[in-house]
N, C-alpha and C positions, 0 to 999 in steps of 0.2 A: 169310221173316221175319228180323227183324233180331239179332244175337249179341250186342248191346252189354253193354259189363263196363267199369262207371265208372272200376271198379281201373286201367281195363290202354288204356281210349282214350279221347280227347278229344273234346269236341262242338265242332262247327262250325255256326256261324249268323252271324246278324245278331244285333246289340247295341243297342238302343233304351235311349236314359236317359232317365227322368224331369225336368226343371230342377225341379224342386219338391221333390222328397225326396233327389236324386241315389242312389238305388236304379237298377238297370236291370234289362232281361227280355230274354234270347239266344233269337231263335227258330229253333230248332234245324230244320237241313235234311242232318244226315246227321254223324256221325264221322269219325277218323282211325284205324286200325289199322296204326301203324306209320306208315309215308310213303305210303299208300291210303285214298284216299278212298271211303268208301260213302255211298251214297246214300240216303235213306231217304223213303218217299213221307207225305205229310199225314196222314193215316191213323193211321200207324205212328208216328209222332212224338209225336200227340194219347195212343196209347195209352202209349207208353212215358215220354212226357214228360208226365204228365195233370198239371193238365186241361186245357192249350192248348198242349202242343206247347213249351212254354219251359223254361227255366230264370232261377232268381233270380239278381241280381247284388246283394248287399247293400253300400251306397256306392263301388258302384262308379267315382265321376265323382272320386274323391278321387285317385287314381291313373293312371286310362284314358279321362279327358273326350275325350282327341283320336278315341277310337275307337267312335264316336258313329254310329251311322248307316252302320258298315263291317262288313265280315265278318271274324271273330274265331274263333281256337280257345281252350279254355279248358278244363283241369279242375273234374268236378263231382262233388260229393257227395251219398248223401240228404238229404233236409230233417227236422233232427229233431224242428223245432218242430210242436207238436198246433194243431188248429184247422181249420176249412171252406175249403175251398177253396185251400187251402195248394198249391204247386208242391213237386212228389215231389222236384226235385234242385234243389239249390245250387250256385253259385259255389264251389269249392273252391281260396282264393288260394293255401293252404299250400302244398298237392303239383303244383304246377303254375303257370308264368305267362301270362298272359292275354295274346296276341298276334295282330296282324294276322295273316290269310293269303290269299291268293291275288292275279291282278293284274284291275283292273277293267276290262271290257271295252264299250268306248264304239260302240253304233252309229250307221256312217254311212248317209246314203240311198242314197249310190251311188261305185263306181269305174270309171274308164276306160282306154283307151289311151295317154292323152296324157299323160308326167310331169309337165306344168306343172299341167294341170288337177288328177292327185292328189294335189301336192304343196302344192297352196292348201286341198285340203279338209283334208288333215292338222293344216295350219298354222292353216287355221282351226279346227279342235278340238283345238288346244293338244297335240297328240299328238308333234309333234319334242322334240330338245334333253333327253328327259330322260335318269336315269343308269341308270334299270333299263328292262327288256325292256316293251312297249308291246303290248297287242292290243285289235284291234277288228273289229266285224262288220260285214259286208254279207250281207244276205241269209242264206244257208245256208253262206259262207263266214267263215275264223275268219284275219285276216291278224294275222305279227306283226314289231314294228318291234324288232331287239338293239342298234341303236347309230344318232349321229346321222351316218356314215357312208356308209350302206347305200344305195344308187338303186335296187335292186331288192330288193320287199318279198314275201315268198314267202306261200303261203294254203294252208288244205286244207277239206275238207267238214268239217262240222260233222254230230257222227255220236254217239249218244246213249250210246257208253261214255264219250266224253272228261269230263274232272271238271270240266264246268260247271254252276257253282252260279246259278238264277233268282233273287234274294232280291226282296223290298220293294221295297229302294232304289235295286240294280243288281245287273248280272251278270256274277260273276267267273268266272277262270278258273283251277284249284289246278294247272297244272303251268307246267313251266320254259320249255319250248319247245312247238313242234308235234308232233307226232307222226309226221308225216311232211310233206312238201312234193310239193303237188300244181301247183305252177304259182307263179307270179311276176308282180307290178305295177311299173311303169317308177314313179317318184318324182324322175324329174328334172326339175329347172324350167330354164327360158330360160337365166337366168343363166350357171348349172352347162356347159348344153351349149356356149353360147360360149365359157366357159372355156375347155373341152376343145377348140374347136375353134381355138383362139387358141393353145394350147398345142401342139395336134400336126397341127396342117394348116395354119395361117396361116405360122409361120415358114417351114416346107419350100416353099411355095407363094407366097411374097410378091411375087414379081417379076411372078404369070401374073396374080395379085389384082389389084397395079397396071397391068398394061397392058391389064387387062380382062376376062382371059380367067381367070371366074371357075367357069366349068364344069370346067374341072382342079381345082381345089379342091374341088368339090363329088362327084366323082369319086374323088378321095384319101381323101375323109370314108368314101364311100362303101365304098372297102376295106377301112379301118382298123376301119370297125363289127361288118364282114361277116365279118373272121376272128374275133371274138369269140363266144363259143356263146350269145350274147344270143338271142330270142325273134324270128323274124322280123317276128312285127308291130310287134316295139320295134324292131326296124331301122329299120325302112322309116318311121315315122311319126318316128324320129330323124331321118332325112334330110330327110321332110315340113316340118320344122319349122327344119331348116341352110337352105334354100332361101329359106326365108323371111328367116330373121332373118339372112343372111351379106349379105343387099341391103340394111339400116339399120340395123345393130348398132354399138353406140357404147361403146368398149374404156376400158375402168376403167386408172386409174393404175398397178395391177399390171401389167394387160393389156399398155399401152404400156410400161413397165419393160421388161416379158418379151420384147417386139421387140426394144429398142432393144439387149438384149444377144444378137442377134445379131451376130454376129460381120460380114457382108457388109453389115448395114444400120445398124452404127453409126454409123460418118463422117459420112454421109448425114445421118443425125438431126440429131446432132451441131451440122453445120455451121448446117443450116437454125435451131436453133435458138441458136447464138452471133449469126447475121446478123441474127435477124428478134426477140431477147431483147425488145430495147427497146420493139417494135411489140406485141409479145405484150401486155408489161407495161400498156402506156398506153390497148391497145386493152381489159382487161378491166377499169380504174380507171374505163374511161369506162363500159364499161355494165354499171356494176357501180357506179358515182358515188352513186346515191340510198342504196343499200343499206346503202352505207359509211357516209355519212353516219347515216342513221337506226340503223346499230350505234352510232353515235359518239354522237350523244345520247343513245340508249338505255343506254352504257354511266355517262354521265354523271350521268344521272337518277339509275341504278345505285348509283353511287357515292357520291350526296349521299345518299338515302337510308341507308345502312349508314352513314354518317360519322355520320346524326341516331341512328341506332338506335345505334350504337358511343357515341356520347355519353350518350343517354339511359340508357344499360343502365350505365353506370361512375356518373351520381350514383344509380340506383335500387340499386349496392352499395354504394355511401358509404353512403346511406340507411342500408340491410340491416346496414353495421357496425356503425355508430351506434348500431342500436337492439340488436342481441348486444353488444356494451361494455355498458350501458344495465343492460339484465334480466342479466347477468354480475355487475356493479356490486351493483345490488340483491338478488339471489340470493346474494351474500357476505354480503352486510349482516344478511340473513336467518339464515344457515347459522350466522355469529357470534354471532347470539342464541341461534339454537334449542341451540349449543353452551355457553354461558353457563347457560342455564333446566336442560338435563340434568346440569352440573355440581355445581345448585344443588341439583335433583333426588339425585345420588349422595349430596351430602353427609348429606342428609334420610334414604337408606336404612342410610347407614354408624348415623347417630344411632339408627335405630328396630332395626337389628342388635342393637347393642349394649342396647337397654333390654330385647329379647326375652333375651337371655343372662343380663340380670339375672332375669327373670321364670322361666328353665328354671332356674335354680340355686336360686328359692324352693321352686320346685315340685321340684326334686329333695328338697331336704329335709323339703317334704311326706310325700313317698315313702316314705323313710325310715323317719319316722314312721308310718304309716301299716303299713308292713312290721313293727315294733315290735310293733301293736299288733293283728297278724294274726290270733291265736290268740282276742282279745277278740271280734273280729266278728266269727269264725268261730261263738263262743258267740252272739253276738247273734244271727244267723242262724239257727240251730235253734232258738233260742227261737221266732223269725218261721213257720218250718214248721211247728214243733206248731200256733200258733193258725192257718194256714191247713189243716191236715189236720181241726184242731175244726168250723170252720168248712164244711168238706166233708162230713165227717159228717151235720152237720146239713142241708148241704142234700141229700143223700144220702136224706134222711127222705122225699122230695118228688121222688123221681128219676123213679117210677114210673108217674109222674103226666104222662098226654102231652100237650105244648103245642099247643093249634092254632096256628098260625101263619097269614095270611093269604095265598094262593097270587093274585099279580100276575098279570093276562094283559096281553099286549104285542099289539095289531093294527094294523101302520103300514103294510102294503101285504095288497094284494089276488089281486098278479102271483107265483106260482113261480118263481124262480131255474130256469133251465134247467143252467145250471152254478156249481158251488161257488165258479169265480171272480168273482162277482159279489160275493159277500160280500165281497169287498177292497173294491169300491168304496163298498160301505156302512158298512165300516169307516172310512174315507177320509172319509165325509158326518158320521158321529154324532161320530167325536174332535174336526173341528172345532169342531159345536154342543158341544161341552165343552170349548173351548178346549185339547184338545192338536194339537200338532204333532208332526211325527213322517216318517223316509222309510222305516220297516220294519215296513210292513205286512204283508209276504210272509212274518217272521218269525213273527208271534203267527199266522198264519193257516196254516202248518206247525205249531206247534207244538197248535191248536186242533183239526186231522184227528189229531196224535201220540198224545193224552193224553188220560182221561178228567177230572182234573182239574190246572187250569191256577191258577197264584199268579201275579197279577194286580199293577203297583207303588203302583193308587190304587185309588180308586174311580170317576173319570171314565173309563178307560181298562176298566175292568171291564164298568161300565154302557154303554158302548159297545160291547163285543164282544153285550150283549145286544138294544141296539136294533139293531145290524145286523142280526141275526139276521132281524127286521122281524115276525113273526109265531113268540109263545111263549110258555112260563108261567115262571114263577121264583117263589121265598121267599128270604126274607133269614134267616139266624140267625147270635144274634151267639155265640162259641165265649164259655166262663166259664171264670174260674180254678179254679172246682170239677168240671171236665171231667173225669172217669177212666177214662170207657171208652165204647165204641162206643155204648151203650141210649143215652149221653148225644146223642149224635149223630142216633140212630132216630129219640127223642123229642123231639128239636127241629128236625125239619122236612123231616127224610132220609122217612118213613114219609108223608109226607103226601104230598111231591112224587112217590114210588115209586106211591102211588096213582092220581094223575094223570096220572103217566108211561101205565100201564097204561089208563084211560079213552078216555086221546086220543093214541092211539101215532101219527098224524101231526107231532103237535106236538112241537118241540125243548124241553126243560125245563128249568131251571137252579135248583143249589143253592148258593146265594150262603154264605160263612161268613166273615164279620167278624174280623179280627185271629185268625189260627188260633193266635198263638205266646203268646196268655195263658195254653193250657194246653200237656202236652205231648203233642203231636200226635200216635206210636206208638199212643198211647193211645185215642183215639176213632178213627182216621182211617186208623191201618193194614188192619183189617177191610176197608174200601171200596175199600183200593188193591187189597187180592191180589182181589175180586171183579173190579174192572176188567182186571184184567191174567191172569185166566182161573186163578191158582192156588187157587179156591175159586169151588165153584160154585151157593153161595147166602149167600145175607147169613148171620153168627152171629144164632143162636136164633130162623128164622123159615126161611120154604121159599122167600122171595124173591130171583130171580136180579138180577143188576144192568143197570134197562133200556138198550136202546140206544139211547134218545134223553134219555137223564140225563148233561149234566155238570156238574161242581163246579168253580167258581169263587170262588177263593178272595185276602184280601188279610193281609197283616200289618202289626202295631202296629212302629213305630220303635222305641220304648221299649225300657229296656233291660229285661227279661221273659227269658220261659223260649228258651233259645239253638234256634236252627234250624241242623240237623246235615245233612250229606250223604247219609248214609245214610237219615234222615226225609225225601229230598228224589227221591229216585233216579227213582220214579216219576211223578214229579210236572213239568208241565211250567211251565216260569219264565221270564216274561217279564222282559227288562231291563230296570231302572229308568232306567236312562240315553234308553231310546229311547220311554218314553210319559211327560212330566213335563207337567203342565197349568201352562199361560202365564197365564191367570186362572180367576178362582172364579165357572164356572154353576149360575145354579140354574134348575132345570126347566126347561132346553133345548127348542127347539122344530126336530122332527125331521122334514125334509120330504126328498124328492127319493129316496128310496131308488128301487134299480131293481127291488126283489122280494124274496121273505121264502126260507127255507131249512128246507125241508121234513126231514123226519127219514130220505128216504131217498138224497138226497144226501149227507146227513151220513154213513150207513151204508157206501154205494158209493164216497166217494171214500178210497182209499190214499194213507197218508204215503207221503214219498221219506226211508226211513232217515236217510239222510246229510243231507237237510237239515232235520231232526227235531234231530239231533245237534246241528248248527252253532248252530241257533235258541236252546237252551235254555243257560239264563244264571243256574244255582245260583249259582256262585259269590257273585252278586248278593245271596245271601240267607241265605249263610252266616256267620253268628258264632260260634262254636266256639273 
């Protein structure tokens, strides 16, 4: 079984991207422990990599497109995100960088004895010239190429500890060299071995070459191979091959160089070619005539055309200046205006400055005034309380008297919410049909699991949190200024909806309360807060506990009315006014497309996340103090 500890080792796989998301998925064939590769079989992958053996690569193609289709190591981490089918580890960029590894190993059909023949199959699968180490397979063997140097390329068996990786797309191999060396392939071609033999048998031997007596030479080859601890069948099939090509081989300009400095066969050269210059020259002009020719018009053709493209190309930048002077020109002309209109502009702000200063220096001595005459209002003021405490009294007469109120049912789907994040989306459907807008949905929907009652900026944005809901009851009551204490609150619509809470403990219930801050809130509404928040564990003056599928949703008057304090707020959860504002004015919105309604036992089961409970809520929004 496999030891893997993400902490401490690297996965190695194949890297597939996406072109459509630029996401990608590594499918993992085994780690790194250190500079060891282990191997890990399908199996074992699927389990520990569930549920396919991958890992996620999240935008990956921003960075690593080149490494698309190659084998990769990479640091990973768990996946924290919740949800089906989700891959257990991640892409971990931070503690780690995502890098090629191993070299690719290219199979050929077959190798031989003969350098020429290997040396064509190499060339033809692009395997010479490069700058790192090369390996490729035949068969059950693993050859490899360190430089473009080398005429003999060493092999060994291919033996199932070495760290080759099978993937998808190809098969690499994570170490530096072989392992060992079992044997060796010739990779010399034609060329090469004329060289060599032009180099170190043609000059010692030139005189036996020219009189014919080409068997010394060949004899000579023969020595020079044979004290080498070359492979005897590369000998012997080197010689194979001098036999042949020392009878029509045809010596390259080096080749000839490389004689003529001989020391015994310079003069010779030499002379033959001072005497015979002229004959050379005239003999290749002639048949060499047409060739020449056809370069010379060709080069002509050549010529005229780049003279037309050289010309055409100097007026198409005339042109090209022409028109930059042009929109340069214009674009002044412009820039002088737009600078002229904002100067005109300043002088209009300097003007309306100056009349606001006249206007803050009335208003200061309003002020003034007004601070003069503080002790008078203050009496006017208490005149105003005694007739609204009169006033309360009297309705006071009439407190004990309970309103029925009409209790709303909402039935806009039929389908269960299998999870509470649906409700975002149906939060998402109703603020539109009421024309808000809005990106902070995740807000009010934390702060909806946080709180038993939530203060709300409108009333579009309220009655949206209860069509989402998609299946539920509600009442509306509006709070009075003659509110003094909680009976006010029982009696107008708390005792009704607690009824129906209790009938239909499926259903999610809502107690709507209209402008809470025309009276003062401690007053009716602190009872409700300590039953929600468990420091009382039944309503004042009756045996009923506070249901679990009852919230209050609540709005306040702008007016300037009785102040909203901090501490009246603490428990309460507050949506920001800034993030639900309605673009226009609906009436009876028509509410189609939800995905499912939200039962009262999801409501129960799903836990705030403290911290984003905290972030969400937006008192300050609603305190005047």
């Amino acid at each position: 079984m496999s030891n893997f500890d993400f902490n401490r080792h690297t996965v190695v796989g194949e890297l597939t991207i996406n072109s459509n998301s630029g996401h990608g998925y590594v499918k993992v064939y085994g780690y790194m422990d250190g500079y060891k590769y282990i191997s890990i079989s399908t199996e074992e992958s699927n389990r520990i990599f569930t549920p396919k053996g991958e890992v996620f690569a999240y935008n990956i193609v921003r960075d690593y497109s080149s490494l698309d289709r190659k084998l990769i190591a990479l640091s990973v981490k768990p996946n924290d995100k919740d949800g089906d089918n989700r891959d257990d580890y991640v892409c971990d960029y931070y503690n780690g960088s995502v890098r090629s590894i191993g070299y690719q190993i290219t199979t050929l059909p077959k190798v031989g004895v003969i350098g020429e023949y290997n040396y064509m199959q190499l060339q033809e699968h692009h395997l010479l010239g490069k700058d790192e180490p090369v390996f490729f397979q035949v068969k059950d063997k693993l050859y490899c190429i360190k430089d473009d140097k080398q005429r003999l390329i060493p092999y060994c068996t291919i033996t199932d500890s070495m760290p080759i990786v099978r993937g998808k797309y190809d098969t690499y191999y994570l170490g530096g060299s072989l392992p060992m060396e079992q044997g060796v392939i010739d990779i010399t071609n034609d060329q090469q071995l004329v060289a060599w033999f032009v180099k170190k048998i043609a000059k010692v031997c030139w005189h036996d070459i020219q009189n014919g007596n080409g068997k010394l030479a060949q004899d000579e080859a023969k020595k020079a191979l044979e004290a080498t601890s070359l492979d005897p069948n590369i000998v012997l099939h080197r010689l194979h091959r001098l036999e042949m090509l020392t009878e029509s081989f045809v010596l390259t300009r080096d080749e000839v160089q490389s004689l003529i400095d001989a020391p015994w066969l310079q003069p010779t050269i030499s002379k033959a070619l001072l005497k015979f210059k002229e004959d050379f020259v005239n003999l290749i002009l002639s048949e060499n005539a047409d060739e020449i020719n056809g370069i010379r018009k060709e080069h002509k053709l050549e010529f005229q055309r780049e003279t037309a493209q050289h010309d055409s190309a100097i007026v198409h930048l005339k042109e090209s200046m022409e028109r930059a002077l042009q929109e340069h020109d214009q674009a002044l002309t412009q820039y002088e205006d737009e600078i002229e209109i904002k100067k005109s502009e300043l002088s209009k702000l300097v003007e309306d400055i100056s009349d606001k200063e006249s206007i803050i220096g009335r208003l200061t001595e309003q002020l003034s005034s007004i601070n003069e005459r503080k002790d008078a209002v203050v009496a006017d003021f208490e005149v105003i309380r005694q007739v609204i405490n009169l006033s309360s009294s009297a309705n006071n007469q009439h407190s004990s008297i309970r309103i029925d109120t009409p209790i709303t049912d909402v039935r806009l789907s039929d389908i269960r919410l299998p999870l509470y994040r649906g409700f975002n989306k149906n939060m998402e459907i109703c603020l539109k049909a009421f024309g808000c807008t809005t990106n902070n949905i995740s807000k009010l929907s934390e702060l909806f699991i946080g709180y038993g009652c939530i203060l709300l900026p409108n009333i579009e944005s309220l009655m949206s949190v209860i069509y989402a809901t998609g299946r539920c009851r509600y009442i509306t009551s509006y709070v009075s200024v003659s509110w003094k204490s909680f009976r006010d609150l029982w009696e107008n619509g708390l005792v009704q909806i607690i009824d129906s809470c209790k009938r239909n403990p499926q259903d999610i219930h809502y107690l709507v309360l209209r402008n809470i801050n025309l009276s003062y809130t401690p007053n009716y509404l602190q009872p409700l807060l300590d039953a929600q928040m468990g420091f009382i564990n039944t309503l004042p003056n009756s045996a009923e506990i506070y249901p679990a599928n009852l919230k209050v949703l609540m709005t306040a008057t702008e007016d300037e009315v009785i102040p909203l304090t901090k501490d009246c707020l603490r428990y309460v959860g507050c949506v920001s006014k800034k993030d639900f504002t309605p673009n226009t004015i609906v009436h009876k919105p028509k509410i189609e497309g939800l995905v499912g309604y939200l039962d009262t036992s999801i409501l129960t089961n799903e836990s705030p996340n403290p911290d984003e409970v905290s972030r969400a809520n937006s008192i300050d929004d609603y305190i005047n103090e």
